[in-house]
DOTI-63619 format. One record per residue: chain; residue in one letter; x negated, y, z of N, C-alpha, C in turn. Coordinates in Angstrom, 2 decimals, always signed. Layout:
BEGIN
{ch:A, aa:a, nu:X, nv:Y, nw:Z, cau:X, cav:Y, caw:Z, cu:X, cv:Y, cw:Z}
...
//
This chain:
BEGIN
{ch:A, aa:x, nu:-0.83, nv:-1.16, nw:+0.00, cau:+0.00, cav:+0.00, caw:+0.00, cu:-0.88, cv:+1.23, cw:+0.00}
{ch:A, aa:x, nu:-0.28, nv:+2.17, nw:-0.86, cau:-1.38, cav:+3.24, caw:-0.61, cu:-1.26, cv:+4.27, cw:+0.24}
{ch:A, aa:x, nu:-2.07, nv:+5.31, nw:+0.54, cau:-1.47, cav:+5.96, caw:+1.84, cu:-1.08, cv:+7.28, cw:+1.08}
{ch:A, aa:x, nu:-0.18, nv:+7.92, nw:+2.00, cau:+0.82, cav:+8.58, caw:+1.79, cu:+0.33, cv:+10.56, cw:+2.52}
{ch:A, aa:x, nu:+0.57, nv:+11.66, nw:+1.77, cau:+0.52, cav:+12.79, caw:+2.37, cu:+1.25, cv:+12.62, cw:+3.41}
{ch:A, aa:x, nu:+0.32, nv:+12.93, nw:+4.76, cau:+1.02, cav:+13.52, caw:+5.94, cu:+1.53, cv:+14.77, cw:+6.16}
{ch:A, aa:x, nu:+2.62, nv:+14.34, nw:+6.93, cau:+3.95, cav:+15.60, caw:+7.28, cu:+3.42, cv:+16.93, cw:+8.20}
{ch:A, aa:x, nu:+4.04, nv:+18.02, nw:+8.06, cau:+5.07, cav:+18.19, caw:+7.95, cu:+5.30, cv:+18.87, cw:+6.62}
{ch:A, aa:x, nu:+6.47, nv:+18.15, nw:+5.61, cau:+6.91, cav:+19.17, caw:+4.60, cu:+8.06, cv:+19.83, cw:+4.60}
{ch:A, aa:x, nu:+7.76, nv:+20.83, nw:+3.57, cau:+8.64, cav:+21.60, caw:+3.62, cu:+9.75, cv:+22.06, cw:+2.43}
{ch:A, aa:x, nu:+10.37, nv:+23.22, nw:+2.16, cau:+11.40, cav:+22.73, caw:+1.11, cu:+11.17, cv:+24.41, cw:+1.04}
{ch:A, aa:x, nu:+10.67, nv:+24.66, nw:-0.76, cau:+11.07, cav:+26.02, caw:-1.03, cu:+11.65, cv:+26.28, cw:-2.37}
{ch:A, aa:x, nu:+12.60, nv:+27.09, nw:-2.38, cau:+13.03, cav:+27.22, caw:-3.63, cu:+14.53, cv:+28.17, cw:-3.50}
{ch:A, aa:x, nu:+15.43, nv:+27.94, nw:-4.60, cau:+16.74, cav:+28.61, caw:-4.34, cu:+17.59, cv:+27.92, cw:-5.08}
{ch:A, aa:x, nu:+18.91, nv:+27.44, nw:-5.16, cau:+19.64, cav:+27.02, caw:-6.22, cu:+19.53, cv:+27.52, cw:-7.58}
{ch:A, aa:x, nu:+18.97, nv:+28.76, nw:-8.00, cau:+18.82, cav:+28.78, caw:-9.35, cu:+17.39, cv:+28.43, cw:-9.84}
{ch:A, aa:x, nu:+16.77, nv:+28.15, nw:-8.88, cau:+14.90, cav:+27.82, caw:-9.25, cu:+15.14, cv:+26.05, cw:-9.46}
{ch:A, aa:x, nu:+13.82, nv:+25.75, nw:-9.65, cau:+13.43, cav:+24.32, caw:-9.09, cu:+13.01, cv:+24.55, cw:-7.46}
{ch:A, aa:x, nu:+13.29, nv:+23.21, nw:-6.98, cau:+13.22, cav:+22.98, caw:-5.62, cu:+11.39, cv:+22.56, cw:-5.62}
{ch:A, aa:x, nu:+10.71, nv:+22.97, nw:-4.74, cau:+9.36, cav:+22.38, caw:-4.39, cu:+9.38, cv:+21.95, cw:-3.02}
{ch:A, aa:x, nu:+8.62, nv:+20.98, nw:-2.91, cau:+8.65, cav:+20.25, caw:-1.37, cu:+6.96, cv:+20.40, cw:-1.56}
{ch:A, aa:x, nu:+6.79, nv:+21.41, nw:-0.55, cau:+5.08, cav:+21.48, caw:-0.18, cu:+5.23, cv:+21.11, cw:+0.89}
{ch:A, aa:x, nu:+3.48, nv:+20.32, nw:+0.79, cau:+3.27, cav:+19.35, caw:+1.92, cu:+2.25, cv:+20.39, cw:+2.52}
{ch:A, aa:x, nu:+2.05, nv:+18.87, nw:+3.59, cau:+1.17, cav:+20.05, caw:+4.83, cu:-0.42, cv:+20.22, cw:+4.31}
{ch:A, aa:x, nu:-1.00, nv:+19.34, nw:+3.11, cau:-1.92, cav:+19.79, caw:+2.65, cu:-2.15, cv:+20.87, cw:+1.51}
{ch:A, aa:x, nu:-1.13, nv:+21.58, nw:+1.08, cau:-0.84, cav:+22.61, caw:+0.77, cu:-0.12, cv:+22.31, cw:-1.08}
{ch:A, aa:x, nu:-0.36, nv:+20.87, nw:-1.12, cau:+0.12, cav:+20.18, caw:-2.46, cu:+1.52, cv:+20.53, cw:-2.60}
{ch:A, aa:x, nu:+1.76, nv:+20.47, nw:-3.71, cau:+3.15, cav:+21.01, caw:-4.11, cu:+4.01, cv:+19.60, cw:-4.90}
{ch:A, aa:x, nu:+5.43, nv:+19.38, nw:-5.02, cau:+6.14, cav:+18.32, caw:-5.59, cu:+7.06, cv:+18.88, cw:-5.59}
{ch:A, aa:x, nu:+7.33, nv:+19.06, nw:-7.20, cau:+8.62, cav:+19.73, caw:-7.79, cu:+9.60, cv:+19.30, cw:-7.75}
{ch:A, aa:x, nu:+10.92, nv:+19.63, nw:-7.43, cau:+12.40, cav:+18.41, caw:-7.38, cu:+12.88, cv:+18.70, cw:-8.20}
{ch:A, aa:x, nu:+13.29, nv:+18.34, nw:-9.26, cau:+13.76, cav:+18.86, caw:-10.36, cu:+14.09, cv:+17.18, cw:-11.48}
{ch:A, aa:x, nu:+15.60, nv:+17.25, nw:-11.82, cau:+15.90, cav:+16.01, caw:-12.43, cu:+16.85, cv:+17.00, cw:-13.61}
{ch:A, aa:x, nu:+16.78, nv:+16.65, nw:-14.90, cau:+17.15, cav:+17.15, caw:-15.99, cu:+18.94, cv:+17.00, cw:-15.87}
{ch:A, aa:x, nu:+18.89, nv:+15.63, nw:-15.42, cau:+20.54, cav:+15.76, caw:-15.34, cu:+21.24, cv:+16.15, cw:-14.48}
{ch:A, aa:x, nu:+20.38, nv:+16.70, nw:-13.20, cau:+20.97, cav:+16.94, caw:-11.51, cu:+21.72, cv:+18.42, cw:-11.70}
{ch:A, aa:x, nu:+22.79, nv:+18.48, nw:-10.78, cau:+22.99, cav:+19.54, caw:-10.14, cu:+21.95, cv:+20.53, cw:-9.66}
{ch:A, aa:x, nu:+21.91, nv:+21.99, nw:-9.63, cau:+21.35, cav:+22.56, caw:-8.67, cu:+21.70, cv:+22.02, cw:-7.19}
{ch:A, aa:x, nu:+23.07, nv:+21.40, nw:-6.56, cau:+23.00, cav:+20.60, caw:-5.04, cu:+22.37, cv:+19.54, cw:-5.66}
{ch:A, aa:x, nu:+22.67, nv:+18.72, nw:-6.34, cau:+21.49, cav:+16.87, caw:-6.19, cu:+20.08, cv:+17.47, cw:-6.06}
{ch:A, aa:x, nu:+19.97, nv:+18.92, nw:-6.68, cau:+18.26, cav:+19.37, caw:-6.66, cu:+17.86, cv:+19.48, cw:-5.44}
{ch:A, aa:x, nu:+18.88, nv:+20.22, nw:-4.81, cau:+18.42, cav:+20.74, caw:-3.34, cu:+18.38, cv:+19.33, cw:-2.39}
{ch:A, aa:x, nu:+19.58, nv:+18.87, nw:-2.78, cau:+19.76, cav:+17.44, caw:-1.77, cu:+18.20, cv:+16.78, cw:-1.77}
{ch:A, aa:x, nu:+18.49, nv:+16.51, nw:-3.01, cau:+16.75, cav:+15.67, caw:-2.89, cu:+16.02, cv:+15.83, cw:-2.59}
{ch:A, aa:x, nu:+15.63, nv:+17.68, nw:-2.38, cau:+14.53, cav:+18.53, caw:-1.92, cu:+14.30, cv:+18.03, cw:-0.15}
{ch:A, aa:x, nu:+15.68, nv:+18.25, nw:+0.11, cau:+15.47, cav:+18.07, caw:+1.58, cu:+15.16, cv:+17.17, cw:+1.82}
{ch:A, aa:x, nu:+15.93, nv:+15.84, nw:+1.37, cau:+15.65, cav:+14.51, caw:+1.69, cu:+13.96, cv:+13.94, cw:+1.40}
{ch:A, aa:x, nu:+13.75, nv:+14.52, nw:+0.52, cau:+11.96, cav:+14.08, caw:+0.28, cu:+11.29, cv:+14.95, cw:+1.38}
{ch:A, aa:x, nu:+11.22, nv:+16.51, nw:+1.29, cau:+10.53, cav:+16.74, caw:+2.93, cu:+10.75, cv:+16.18, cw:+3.94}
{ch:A, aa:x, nu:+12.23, nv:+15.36, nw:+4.20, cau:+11.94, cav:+14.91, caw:+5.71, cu:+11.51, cv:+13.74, cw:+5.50}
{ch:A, aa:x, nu:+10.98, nv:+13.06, nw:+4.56, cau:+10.64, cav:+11.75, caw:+4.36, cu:+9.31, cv:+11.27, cw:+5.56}
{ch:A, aa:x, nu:+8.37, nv:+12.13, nw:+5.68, cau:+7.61, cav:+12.06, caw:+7.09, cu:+8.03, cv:+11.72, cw:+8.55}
{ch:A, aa:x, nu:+9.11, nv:+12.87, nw:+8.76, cau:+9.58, cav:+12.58, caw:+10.02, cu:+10.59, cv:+11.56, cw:+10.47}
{ch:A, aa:x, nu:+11.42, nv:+11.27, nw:+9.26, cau:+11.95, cav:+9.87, caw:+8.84, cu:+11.34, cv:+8.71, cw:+9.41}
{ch:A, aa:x, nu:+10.41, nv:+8.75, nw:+8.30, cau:+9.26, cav:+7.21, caw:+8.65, cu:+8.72, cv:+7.49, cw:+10.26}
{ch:A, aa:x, nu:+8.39, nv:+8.45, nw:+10.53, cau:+7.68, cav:+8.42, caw:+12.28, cu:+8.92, cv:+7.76, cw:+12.83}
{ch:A, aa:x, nu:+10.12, nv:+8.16, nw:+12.78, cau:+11.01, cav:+7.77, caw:+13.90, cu:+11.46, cv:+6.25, cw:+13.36}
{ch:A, aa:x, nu:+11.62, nv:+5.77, nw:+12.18, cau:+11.53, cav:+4.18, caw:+12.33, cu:+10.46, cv:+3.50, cw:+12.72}
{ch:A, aa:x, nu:+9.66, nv:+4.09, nw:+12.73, cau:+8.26, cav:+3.43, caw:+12.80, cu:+8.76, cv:+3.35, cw:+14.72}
{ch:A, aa:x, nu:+8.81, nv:+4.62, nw:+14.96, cau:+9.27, cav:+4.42, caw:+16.79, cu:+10.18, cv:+3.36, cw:+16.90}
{ch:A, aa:x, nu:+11.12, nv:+3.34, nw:+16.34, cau:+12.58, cav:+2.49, caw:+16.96, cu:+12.00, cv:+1.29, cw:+16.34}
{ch:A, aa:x, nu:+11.16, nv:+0.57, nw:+15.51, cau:+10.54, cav:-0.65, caw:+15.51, cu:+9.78, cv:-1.09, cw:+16.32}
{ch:A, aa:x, nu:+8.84, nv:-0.12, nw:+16.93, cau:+7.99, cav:-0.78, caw:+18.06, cu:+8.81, cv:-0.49, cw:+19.16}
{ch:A, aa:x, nu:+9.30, nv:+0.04, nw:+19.66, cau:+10.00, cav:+0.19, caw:+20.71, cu:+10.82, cv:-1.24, cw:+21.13}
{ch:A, aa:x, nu:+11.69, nv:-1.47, nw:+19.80, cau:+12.48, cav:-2.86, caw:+19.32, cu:+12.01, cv:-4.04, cw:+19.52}
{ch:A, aa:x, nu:+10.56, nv:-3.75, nw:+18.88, cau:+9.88, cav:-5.24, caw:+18.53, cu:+9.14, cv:-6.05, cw:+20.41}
{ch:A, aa:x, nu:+8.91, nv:-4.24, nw:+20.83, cau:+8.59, cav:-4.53, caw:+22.70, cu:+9.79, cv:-4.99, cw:+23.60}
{ch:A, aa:x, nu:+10.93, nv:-4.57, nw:+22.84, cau:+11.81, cav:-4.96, caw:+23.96, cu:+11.85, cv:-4.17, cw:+24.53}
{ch:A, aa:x, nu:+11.74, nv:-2.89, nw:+24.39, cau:+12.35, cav:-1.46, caw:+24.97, cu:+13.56, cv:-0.91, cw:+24.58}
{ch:A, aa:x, nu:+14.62, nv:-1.61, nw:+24.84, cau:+16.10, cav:-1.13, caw:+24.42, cu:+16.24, cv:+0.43, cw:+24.71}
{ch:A, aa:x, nu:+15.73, nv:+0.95, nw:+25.86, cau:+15.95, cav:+2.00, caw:+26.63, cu:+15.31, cv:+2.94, cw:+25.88}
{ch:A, aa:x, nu:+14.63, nv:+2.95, nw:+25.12, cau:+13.21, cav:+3.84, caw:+24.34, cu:+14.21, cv:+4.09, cw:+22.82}
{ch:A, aa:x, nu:+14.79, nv:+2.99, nw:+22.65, cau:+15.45, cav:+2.61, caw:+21.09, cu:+16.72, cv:+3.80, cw:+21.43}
{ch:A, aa:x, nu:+17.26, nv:+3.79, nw:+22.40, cau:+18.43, cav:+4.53, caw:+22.42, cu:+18.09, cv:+5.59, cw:+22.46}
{ch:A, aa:x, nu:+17.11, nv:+6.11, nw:+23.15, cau:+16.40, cav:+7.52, caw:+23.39, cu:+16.05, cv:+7.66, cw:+22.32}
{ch:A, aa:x, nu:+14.97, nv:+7.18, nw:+21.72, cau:+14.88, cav:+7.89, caw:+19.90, cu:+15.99, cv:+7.94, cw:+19.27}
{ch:A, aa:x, nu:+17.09, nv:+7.09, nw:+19.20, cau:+18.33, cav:+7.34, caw:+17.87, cu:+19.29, cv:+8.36, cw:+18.65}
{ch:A, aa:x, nu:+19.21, nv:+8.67, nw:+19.80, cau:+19.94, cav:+9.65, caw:+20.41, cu:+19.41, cv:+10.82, cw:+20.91}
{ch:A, aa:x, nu:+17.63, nv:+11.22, nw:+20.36, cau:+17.04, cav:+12.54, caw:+20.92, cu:+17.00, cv:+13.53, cw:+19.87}
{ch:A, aa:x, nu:+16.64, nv:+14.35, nw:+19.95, cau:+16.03, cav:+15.65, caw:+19.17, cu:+15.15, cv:+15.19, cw:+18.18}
{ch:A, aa:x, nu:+14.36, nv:+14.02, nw:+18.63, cau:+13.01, cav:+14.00, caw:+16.96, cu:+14.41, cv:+13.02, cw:+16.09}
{ch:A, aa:x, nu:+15.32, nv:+11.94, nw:+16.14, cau:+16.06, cav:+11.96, caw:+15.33, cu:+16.82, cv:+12.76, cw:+14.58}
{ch:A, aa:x, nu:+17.49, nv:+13.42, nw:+15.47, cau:+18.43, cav:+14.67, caw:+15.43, cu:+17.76, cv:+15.60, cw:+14.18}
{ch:A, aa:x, nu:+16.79, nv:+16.23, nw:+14.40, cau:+16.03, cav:+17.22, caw:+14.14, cu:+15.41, cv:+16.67, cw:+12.17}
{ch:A, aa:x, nu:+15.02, nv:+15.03, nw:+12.52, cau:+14.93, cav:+14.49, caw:+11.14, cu:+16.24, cv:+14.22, cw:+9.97}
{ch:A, aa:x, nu:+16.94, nv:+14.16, nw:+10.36, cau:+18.69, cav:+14.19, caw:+9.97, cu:+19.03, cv:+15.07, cw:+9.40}
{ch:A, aa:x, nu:+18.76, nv:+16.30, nw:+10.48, cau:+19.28, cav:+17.95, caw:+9.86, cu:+18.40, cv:+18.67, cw:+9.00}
{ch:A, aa:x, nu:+16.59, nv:+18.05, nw:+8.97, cau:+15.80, cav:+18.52, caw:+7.84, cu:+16.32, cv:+17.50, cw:+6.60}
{ch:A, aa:x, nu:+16.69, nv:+16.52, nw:+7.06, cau:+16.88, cav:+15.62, caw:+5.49, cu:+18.39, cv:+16.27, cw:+5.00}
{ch:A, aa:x, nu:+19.12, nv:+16.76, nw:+5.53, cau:+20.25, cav:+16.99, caw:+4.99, cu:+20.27, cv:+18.56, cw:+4.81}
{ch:A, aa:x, nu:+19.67, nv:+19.07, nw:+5.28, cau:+19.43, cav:+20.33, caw:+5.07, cu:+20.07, cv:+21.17, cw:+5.97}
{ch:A, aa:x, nu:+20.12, nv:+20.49, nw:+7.03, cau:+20.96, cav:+21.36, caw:+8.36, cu:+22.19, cv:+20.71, cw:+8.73}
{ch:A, aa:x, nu:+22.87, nv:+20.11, nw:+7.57, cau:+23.70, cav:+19.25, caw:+8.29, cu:+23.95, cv:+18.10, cw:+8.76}
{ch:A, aa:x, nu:+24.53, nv:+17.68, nw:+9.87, cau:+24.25, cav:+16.71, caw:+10.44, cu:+25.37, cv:+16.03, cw:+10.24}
//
């Protein structure tokens, strides 16, 4: 597997632009699909920046899972770093 730009990204653009998701190494990834909506543009925009904080929090609720920390599992799918990854992937809404 190859390794992947680390987070945090971000989402800039406007509904009449292309969407860019710059990463935290200052690289840029255009969102832009010929047949999309300006929303499927944006949607996707968001959903690919939170793709970082995404993967951290399964990555938590697997080891947490795989230890047998039920108590840890509920606390991540019910805290703020979920919460917070949800509303960047959706773009605020939850």
């Amino acid at each position: 597997m190859s390794e992947h730009t680390l987070g945090p990204w971000s989402v800039d653009g406007s509904p009449t632009t292309d969407f860019d998701v710059v990463c935290a190494d200052g690289r840029i990834a255009m969102v832009n699909g010929e047949d999309w909506s300006a929303d499927m543009t944006e949607a996707n925009a968001y959903l690919l920046a939170a793709a970082p904080e995404l993967l951290e929090v399964l990555r938590d609720v697997r080891e947490a899972w795989l230890a047998g920390r039920m108590g840890d599992v509920e606390g991540i799918l019910t805290g703020d770093v979920c919460t917070d990854a949800i509303a960047k992937a959706t773009g605020g809404v939850l």
